[in-house]
Structures are given as C-alpha cells and as structure tokens.
C-alpha positions as CSV (number, residue, x, y, z in Angstrom):
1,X,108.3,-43.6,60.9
2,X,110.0,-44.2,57.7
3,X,110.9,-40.6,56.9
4,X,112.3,-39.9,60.3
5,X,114.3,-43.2,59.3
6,X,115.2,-41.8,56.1
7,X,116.1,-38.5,58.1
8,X,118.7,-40.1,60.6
9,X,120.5,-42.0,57.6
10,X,121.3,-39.3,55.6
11,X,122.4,-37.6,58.6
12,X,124.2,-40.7,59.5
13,X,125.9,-41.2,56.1
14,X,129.0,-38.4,56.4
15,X,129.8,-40.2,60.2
16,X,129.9,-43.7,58.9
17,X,131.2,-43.0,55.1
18,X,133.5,-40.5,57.1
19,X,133.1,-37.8,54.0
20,X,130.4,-35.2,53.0
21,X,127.3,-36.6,52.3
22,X,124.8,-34.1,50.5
23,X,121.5,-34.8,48.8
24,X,121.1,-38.0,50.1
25,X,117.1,-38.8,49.7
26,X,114.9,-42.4,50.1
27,X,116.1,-43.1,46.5
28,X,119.7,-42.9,46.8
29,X,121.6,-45.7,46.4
30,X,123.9,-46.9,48.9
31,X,126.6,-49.1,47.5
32,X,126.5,-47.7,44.0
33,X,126.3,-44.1,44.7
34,X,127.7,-43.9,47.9
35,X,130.2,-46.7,47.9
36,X,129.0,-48.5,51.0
37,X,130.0,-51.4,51.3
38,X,128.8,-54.3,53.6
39,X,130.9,-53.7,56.7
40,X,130.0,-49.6,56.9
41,X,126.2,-50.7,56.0
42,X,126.7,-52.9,59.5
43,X,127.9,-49.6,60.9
44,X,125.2,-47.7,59.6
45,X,122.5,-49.8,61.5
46,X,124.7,-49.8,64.9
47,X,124.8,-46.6,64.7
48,X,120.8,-46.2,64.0
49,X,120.7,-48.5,67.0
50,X,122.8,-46.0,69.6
51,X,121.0,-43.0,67.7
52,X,117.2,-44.7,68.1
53,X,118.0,-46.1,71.4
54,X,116.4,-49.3,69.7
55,X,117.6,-52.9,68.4
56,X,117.4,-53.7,65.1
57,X,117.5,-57.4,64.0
58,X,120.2,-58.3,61.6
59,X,119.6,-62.2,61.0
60,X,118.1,-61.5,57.9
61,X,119.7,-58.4,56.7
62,X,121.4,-58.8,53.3
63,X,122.9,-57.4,50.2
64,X,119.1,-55.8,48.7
65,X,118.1,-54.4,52.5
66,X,121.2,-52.0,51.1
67,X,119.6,-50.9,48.0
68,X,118.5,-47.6,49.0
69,X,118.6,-45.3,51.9
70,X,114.6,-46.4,51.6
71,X,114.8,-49.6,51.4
72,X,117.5,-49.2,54.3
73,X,114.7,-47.8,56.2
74,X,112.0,-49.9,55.4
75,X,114.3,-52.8,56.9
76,X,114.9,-51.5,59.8
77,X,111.0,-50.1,60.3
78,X,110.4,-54.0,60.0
79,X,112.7,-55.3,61.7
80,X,112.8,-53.4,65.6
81,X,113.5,-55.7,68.1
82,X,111.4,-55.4,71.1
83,X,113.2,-53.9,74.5
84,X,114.4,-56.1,76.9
C-alpha cells in the first residue's frame, strides 16, 4: 500500500505544484525541496482522495505529515476514513 501511495504522489506532484516534477522518491522532501507549502499539501491529499476514490482524515494532519513524500504516505495509509 505505501509504495502505490508513494506512486500516485509523485505522479500527483507536477498537477498540484503545476511544474515538472522528476525524481520524486519516498525520501523527497516536500516543502524544502519541492516548495509545497500547506495549502497545495491540502491539495495534494484532495486530490489522492478523487484519485483513490477514498477519504482521508485531515483532523490531525500537520506541518511533519509533510515531511516527505513517505511520510506523506504513511499518513494517509493511517489515516483512510472508512466509506459511508
């Protein structure tokens, strides 16, 4: 699960960023790297939630969840809200 998550970030990235994205892996970081900042990282993980078809609980998402694209992935791995 975490590497397809890892998977549809990167390819995620260039869409939100809205510029080329290449060698994104787990261990890139997000804000210092790529420049993200909090209100694309929000658009990231809406746009995991229309790509995944899932929900992803935000309450608790913050600042460190934005560390990596891993650590990215491990929040939303942990955090899937179940379906309606």
């Amino acid at each position: 699960m975490r590497e397809q998550l890892v998977d549809t970030i990167c390819d995620l990235l260039p869409l939100v960023l809205k510029r080329e994205v290449t060698g994104a892996t787990a261990d890139t970081t997000l804000m210092e790297a790529l420049g993200m900042s909090s209100t694309t990282g929000l658009e990231l993980v809406l746009e995991l939630e229309e790509r995944l078809a899932v929900e992803i609980s935000v309450e608790d998402l913050g600042r460190d969840d934005f560390g990596t694209v891993g650590s990215l992935a491990d929040y939303v791995a942990g955090n899937l809200l179940p379906e309606a």
